[in-house]
N, C-alpha and C positions, 0 to 999 in steps of 0.2 A: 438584824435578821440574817443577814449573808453570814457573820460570824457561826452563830449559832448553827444556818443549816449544817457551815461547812465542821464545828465540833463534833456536831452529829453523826457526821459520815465516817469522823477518826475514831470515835467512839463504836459505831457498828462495825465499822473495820476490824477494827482490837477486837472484839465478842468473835466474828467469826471466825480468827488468827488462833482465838482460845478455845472457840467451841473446836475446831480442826487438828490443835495439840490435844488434846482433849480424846477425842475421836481418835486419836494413831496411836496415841497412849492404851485405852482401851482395848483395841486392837492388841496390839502388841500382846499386851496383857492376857489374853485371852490365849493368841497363840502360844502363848509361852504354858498357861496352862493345860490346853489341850496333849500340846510334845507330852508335859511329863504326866500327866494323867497314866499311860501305860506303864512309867517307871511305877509308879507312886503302889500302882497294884501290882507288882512284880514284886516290888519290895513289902508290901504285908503280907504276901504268901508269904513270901521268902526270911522274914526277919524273925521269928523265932529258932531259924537253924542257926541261919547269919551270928545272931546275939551269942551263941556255945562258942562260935572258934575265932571271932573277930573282937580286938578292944572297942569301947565305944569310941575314940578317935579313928579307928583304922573304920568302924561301920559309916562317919561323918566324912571320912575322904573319898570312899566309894561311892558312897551317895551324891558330893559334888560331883563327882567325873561323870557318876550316869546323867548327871542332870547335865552336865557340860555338852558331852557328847551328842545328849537329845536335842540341845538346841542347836549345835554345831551341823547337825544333820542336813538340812534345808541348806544352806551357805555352802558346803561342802559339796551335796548335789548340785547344785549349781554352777559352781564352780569344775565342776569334775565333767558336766554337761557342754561347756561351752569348750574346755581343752580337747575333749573328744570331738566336738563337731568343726572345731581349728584343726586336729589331726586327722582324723577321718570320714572327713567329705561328708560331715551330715550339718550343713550351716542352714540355719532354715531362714526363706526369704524376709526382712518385714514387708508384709503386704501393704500399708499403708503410705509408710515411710515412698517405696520402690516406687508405686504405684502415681504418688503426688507429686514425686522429684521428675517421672518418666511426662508423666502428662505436662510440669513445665516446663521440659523442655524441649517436646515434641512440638507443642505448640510456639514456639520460639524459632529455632534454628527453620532454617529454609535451606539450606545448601545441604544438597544430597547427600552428600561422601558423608561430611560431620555428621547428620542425620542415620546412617545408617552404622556409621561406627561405634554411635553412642549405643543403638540397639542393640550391636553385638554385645557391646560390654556390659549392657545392664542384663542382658541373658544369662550370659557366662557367670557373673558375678551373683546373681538372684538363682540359678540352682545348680551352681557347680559340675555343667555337663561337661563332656568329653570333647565338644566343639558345637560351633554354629556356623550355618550359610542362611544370606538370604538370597534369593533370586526374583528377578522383576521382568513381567510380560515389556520384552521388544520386541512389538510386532508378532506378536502371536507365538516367539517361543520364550522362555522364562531362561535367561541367561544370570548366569552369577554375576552378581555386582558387591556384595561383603560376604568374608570368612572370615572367622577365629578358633583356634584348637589350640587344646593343651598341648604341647609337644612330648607329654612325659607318659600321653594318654595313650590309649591304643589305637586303630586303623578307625577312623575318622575320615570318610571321602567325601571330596567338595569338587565335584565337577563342572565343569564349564554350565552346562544347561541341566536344568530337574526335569527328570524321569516322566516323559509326557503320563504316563498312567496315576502319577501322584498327583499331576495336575489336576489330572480329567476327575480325580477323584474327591479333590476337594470344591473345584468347582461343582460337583454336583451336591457337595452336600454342604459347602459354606460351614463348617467346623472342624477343630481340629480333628487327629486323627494320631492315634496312639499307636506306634507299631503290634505292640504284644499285644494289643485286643481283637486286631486283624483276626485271627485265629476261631475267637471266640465264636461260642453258638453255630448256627449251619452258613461256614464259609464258600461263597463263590470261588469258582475257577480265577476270576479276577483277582478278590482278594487276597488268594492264594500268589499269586504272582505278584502284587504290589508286595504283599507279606514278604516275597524270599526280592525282591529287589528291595527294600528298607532294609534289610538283614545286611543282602551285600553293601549296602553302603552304611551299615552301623545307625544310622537313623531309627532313634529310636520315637519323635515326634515330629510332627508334621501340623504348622502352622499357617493357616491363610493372612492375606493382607486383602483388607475387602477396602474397595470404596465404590459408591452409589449402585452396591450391590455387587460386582464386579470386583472375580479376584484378582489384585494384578499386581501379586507375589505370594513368594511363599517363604518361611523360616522353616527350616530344618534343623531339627537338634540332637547330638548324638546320647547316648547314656550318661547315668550321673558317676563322676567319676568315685561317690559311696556306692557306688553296686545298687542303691533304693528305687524306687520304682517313682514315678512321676505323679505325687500325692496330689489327692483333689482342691489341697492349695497352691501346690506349686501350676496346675493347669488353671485353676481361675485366676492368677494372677497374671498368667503367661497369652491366656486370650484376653483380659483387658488390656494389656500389650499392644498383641495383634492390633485389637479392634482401633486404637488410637494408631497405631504408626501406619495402618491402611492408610487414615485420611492425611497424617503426616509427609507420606511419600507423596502421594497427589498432590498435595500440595506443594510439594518442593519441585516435582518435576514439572507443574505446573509454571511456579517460581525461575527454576531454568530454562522454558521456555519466552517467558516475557524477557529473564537476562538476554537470552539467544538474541532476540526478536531486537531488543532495544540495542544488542551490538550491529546488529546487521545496518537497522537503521542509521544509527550512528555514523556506520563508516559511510555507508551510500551517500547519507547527506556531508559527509564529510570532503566526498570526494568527489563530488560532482562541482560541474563549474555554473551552475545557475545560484543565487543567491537564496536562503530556504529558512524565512522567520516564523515561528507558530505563539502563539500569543494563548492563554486558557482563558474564561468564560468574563474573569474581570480586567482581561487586558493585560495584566502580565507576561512577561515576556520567556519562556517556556526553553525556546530552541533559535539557533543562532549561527549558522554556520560560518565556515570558513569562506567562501564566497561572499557573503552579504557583507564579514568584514570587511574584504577587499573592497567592495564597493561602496561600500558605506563608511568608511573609515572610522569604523567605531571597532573598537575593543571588544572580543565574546565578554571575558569576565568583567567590564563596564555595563553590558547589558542585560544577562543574564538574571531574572528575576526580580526586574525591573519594570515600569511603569511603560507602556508603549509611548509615552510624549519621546522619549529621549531616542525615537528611530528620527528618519527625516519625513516630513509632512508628506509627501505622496504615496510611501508604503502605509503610515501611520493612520492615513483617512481610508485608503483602499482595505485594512482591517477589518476600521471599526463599522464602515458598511457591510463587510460583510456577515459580521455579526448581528448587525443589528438588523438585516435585509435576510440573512439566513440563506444566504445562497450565494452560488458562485459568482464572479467578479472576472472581468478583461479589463486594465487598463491597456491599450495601445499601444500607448507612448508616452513616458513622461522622460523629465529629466531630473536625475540625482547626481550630485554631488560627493565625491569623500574627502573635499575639503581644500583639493588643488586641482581636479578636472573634474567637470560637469560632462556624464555619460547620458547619453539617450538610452532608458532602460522598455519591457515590457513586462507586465506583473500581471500575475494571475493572483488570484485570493480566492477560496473555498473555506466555509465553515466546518468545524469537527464536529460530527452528531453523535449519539448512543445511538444504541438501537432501539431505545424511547422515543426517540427523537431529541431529547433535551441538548442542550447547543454545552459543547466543553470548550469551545475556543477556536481557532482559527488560524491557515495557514497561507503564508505568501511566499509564493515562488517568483523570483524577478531575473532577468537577465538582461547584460549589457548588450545594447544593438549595434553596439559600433563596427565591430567585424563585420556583424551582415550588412551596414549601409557603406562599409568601405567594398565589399563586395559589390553591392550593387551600383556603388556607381563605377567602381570597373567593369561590371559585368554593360551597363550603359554606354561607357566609352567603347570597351568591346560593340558593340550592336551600329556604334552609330558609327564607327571605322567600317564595319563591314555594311552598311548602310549607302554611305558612301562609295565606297567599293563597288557597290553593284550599281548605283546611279553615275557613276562617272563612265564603269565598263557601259552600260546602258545607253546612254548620250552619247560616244564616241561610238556606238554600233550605228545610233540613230542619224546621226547627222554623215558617218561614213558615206553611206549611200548616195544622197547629194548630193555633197563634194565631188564624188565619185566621176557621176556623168555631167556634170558644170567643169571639171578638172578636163575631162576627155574633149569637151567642144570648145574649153578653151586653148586647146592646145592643136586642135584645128583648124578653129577660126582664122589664123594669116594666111593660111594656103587656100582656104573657102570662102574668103571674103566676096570674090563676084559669084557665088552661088549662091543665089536668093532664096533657093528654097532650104540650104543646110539654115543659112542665116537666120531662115522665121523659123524653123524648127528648132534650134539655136537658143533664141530668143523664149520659145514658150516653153522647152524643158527646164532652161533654168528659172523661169519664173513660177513652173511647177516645182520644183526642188525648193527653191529658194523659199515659196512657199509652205512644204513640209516644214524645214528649220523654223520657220515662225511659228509654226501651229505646235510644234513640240517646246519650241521656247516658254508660250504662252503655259502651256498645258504643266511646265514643270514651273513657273511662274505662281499657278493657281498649286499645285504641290507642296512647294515650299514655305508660302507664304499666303495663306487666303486671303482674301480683302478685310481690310482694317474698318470697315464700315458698324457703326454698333451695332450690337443686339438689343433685339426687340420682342417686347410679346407678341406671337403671331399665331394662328390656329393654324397647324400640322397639316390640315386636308388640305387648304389655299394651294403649298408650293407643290402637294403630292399631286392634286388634280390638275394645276401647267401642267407639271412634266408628264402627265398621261396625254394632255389635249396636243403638246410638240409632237407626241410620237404615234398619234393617233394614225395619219397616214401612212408611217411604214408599220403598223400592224397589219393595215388595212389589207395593204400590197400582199401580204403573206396570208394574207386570209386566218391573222392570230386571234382569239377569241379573247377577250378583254375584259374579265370580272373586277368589280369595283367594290370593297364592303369598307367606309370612313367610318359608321358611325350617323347619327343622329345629331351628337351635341357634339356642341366645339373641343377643340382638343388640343391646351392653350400650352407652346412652348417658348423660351427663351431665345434666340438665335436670328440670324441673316436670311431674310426670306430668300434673297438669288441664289445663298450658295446652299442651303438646305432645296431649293429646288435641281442644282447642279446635280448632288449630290442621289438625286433619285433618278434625276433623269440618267444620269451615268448605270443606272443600276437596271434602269427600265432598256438600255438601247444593249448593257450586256445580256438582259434575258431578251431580248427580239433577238441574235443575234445566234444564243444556243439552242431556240425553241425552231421547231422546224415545221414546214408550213402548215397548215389548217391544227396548229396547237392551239395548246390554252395557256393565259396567263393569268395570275391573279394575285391583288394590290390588297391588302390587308390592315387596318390600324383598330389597337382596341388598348384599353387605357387599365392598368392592373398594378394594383402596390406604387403606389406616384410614380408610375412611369408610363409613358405612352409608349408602344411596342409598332411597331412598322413593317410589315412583310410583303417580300415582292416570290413569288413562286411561278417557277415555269416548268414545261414540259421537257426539256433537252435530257442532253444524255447525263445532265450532272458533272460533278467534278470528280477525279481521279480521289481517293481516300487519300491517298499517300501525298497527294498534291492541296488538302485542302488549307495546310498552314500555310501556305506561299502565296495562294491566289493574291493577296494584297500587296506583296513586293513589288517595289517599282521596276517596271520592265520585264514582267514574270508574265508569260500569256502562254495558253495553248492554240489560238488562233494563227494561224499565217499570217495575217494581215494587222495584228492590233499591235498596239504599241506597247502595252504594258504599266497603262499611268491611270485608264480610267478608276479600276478598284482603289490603286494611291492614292489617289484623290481623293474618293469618298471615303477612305480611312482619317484621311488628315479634316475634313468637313466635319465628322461626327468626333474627332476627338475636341474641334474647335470647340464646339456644342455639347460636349459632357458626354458625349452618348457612345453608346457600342456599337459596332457593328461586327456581326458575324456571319457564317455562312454554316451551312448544311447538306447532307444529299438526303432529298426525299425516299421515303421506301418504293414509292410505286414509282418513282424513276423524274428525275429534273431538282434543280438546286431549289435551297431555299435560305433567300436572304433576311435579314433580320438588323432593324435597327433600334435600338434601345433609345430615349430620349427622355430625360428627367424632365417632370413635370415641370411648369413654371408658374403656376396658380398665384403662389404669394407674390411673385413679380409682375404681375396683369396692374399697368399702373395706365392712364389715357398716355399717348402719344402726343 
C-alpha cells in the first residue's frame, strides 16, 4: 500500500512537471506569435513591391531579421531598462523583497546604533535619495542620532535637532508629509514656512516613527538623486518602513534601558560589601556576588545557575521560606562558614513579585557581624573603663569626707586626751563617719553584686505594696497624696521578692524626696504584650532634658545630700530581672518612672 501511495505521488508529480512545460511552452508560443503578428501584416502589404526588386533569397533573409529583431525586442528593453536605471538613478525598490528582509531585521536587532544604521541603508538603497537623517524625541527635542548622504549629491542638511515646526506637524497629522505638496490647494501661513524650511534644508520627505500612538522620531529624506518625484510605491513602501521601525526603536531603547539598568545593578551589587544571592521561582540560582563569594567560599561560576542545595544551609532554608511564606524574612544571627572561619552573619531575604503578584524568586542579602561585635565589645570595654572611672572618682569623693574629720580628731586627740568633752564628741563623730563608710560600703555592695538568692514566681503588687506601707510615714509627714491603681488580678513575675521591693522602694523615697509638700504621687501597674509595666509618677520639678541619660550613673545626683547609688541600684535590680527601667519628664510637670518586667506565667511552678 505505502509503495503504491508513494508511486502515485511520483507519477502526479511528473504530470504536473509536464502539464507546467507544457504551459510555458504554450506561452512562449503564443508570444512569439503575437511579436510577429505586426511583421506578418507589414509584410503582405508590403510583398508585392518587395517580390520586383528583391531575389527570393534576399526576400527570406529580410524576413528572418524582421522576425529576429521582433523577438529580440522585449530582451533588449529590458536589458537597455535596467542599464539606464544602473546609470541614471531610476532603480525601482522591490517592495516585497525590501519590505520582508526590513521586517526581519527590525524585529531581530535590539541595539540602537545597528538598528538605525541598517535604516539608513535600506532607505538610501530602496530609492536612491540624496541623503537621510533620523532624529529621536530626547526629552522633548528630537536630536539627530543617524545620517547618510551621497557626497557626490548636492546640499543635503543634517542638523543636530529637526525643525520644531516639522515636528509639530507631523505629530498633528501622524503621516508622512511630502515637501512639494506643502504648496498644494489653499496653503497656510504655516505651511508656507514649513514649505521654505524643507526647501532650505533640501528635504524633500518627512517621515514619522509612531509608537503607541506617539511620534518619537522622524526620517528625513532629501531628493532622488534621478531628479523623479517620490512615486506612490516608493511612499508605501517607505511608511511601512516607518510604521515597523517606530516600534523597532521602542523597542531597543526600551532594550538599552533594561541593558543600563542591569549594569548599574551589577556593579552596586558588585561592590557593595554585604553578600547578595537572588535565586528565581524554582530555586535556581540567578545572582551571586562578590561578597557572598568571600563569605561563603564558593566560586560565582560554581554557582551560578545552579540548584540552591549547593549554598550553605542557613542562607539555603532562609530562601526557601521565603518563597514559600511569600514575604519578607530576618534571620538575626546565624553562623557561616567559608570553609576555614565560621563568621557570625545577619540575613535578610525578601521575595521578588510582578506586579500580578506572582512570585519570580527571591533575594538574600547577608552580612558579616564580626566588625560590629568586635566593636561592640570594644565599645563595652570602653563603658566599663569609664564606668569604673566614675565609681572609683565616686567612692574616693565619698569616703573623702570621713576620713576627713576622723583624720583631724585623730590628730588631736594626744593633746585633748583630758578633755572629756573633745573625747565624747571625738568618739560619736567618728562613729557617725565611720558609719557613712559602712552604709556606702553596703550600698555599693548591693550595686555590684545583688544577692544570689533564687528567683521565684511572685505577684508584682506583694513587694510594690511594702514599699508604699515603709514609706507610708514620710509621706504622711509631707502631707504627699498617695494614689494606688495594681490591678485586680495577680500579676505573676519571675525574680527576688526583697530586692524587687529595694528596688521600688528606692524609687518611691526618690519621688518623696522631688515632690514637694502637699503633692501628689502615683503608683501604677498594668500588664500589656507579656509584660507587666510599673509606674511610680510624682509632682516635682522633673529632671533636667539634657540630664535625663545620667540620672542612673553611679554617683550622678542633683541633690546636695544624695549619694548618687540609689537610681544604680535599681538599674542593676531590673537588669537582674530582665526588666527596663526608664525615666521620663511628664508634660504637666514631675518625672515619671517606668519599669518594664517580662511576664512570668509559664514559670508559676508551687514553691
Amino acid at each position: 500500500m505505502f509503495v503504491a501511495l508513494v508511486a502515485h505521488a511520483i507519477i502526479r508529480h511528473r504530470l504536473m512537471d509536464l502539464r507546467l512545460v507544457v504551459h510555458r511552452g504554450l506561452t512562449l508560443a503564443t508570444a512569439v506569435l503575437v511579436s510577429l503578428l505586426p511583421v506578418a501584416v507589414v509584410m503582405t502589404l508590403a510583398w508585392p513591391r518587395l517580390s520586383l526588386y528583391l531575389e527570393p533569397h534576399e526576400l527570406a533573409l529580410v524576413l528572418g531579421a524582421i522576425a529576429v529583431v521582433s523577438l529580440l525586442i522585449p530582451v533588449t528593453r529590458d536589458v537597455a531598462g535596467r542599464i539606464l536605471d544602473r546609470y541614471v538613478y531610476r532603480t525601482q525598490a522591490n517592495f516585497r523583497r525590501t519590505v520582508r528582509t526590513a521586517s526581519t531585521t527590525l524585529s531581530r536587532v535590539l541595539e540602537l546604533n545597528t538598528l538605525l544604521r541598517f535604516l539608513t541603508d535600506t532607505v538610501v538603497i530602496s530609492t536612491r535619495s540624496e541623503g537621510v537623517a533620523i532624529y529621536l524625541d530626547e526629552r522633548g527635542a528630537f536630536r539627530r542620532a543617524a545620517h547618510d548622504r551621497d557626497p557626490a549629491a548636492g546640499h543635503f542638511a543634517t542638523p543636530d535637532a529637526a525643525p520644531l515646526a516639522a515636528v509639530r506637524a507631523l505629530a498633528a497629522t501622524r503621516d508622512l508629509i511630502v515637501t512639494d505638496e506643502l504648496m498644494r490647494d489653499d496653503a497656510t501661513v504655516e505651511r508656507h514656512a514649513l514649505h521654505d524650511e524643507l526647501t532650505r534644508l533640501n528635504w524633500a520627505l518627512l517621515l514619522p516613527l509612531i509608537s503607541e500612538g506617539t511620534v518619537i522620531g522622524v526620517i528625513a529624506l532629501g531628493p532622488k538623486l534621478s531628479g523623479d518625484p517620490f512615486y506612490p510605491q516608493d511612499l508605501d513602501l517607505l511608511m511601512t518602513l516607518a510604521n515597523q521601525a517606530g516600534v523597532a526603536v521602542k523597542n531597543a531603547r526600551l532594550y538599552a534601558q533594561v541593558v543600563l539598568a542591569n549594569e548599574y545593578i551589577s556593579n552596586i551589587v558588585a561592590t557593595i560589601e554585604s553578600g547578595v544571592v537572588a535565586v528565581d521561582a524554582t530555586g535556581r540560582i540567578a545572582l551571586f556576588n562578590r561578597a557572598a563569594a568571600q563569605l561563603t567560599g564558593l566560586a560565582t561560576a560554581d554557582v551560578l545557575d545552579r540548584p540552591d542545595e549547593v549554598l550553605p544551609a542557613c542562607l539555603t532554608d532562609a530562601l526557601r521560606r521565603s518563597l514559600a511564606e511569600r514575604r519578607a524574612l530576618t534571620l538575626p544571627e546565624a553562623m557561616l562558614s567559608d570553609g576555614t572561619t565560621t563568621h557570625p552573619i545577619i540575613c535578610a531575604t525578601s521575595p521578588l513579585l510582578d506586579p500580578a503578584g506572582a512570585v519570580l524568586g527571591a533575594v538574600a542579602v547577608f552580612s558579616d557581624l564580626t566588625p560590629l561585635k568586635e566593636l561592640e565589645a570594644g565599645r563595652r570595654r570602653a563603658e566599663r573603663l569609664a564606668y569604673f572611672e566614675g565609681l572609683a572618682s565616686g567612692i574616693a569623693h565619698e569616703i573623702k569626707n570621713p576620713l576627713v574629720a576622723i583624720k583631724t580628731f585623730v590628730q588631736l586627740l594626744p593633746r585633748r586626751t583630758a578633755d572629756e568633752r573633745f573625747v565624747e564628741e571625738f568618739g560619736r563623730i567618728a562613729t557617725r563617719e565611720i558609719g557613712r563608710v559602712e552604709q556606702l560600703v553596703e550600698r555599693l555592695r548591693t550595686l555590684s553584686r545583688p544577692t544570689d538568692r533564687p528567683a521565684r514566681p511572685l505577684d508584682l503588687r506583694s513587694p510594690i505594696v511594702e514599699a508604699i506601707e515603709t514609706m507610708r510615714a514620710a509621706f504622711e509627714e509631707k502631707n504627699i497624696e498617695v494614689s494606688v491603681a495594681l490591678g485586680a488580678t495577680p500579676c505573676v513575675v519571675v525574680g527576688d521578692h526583697a530586692e524587687i521591693e529595694q528596688l521600688f522602694l528606692n524609687l518611691l523615697m526618690n519621688a518623696h524626696e522631688a515632690t514637694p509638700p502637699q503633692g501628689m504621687l502615683r503608683v501604677e501597674l498594668a500588664v500589656t504584650g507579656g509584660h507587666a509595666v510599673a509606674t511610680v509618677l510624682d509632682t516635682g520639678p522633673g529632671v533636667p532634658s539634657e540630664l535625663l541619660e545620667r540620672v542612673f550613673e553611679p554617683f550622678f545626683t542633683t541633690k546636695q545630700r544624695g549619694s548618687g547609688l540609689g537610681l544604680a541600684i535599681c538599674t542593676a535590680i531590673a537588669q537582674k530581672h530582665d526588666a527596663r527601667l526608664r525615666i521620663a519628664n511628664r508634660p504637666s510637670g514631675g518625672a515619671v518612672f517606668t519599669v518594664d518586667f517580662p511576664l512570668g506565667v509559664d514559670a508559676l511552678v508551687p514553691a
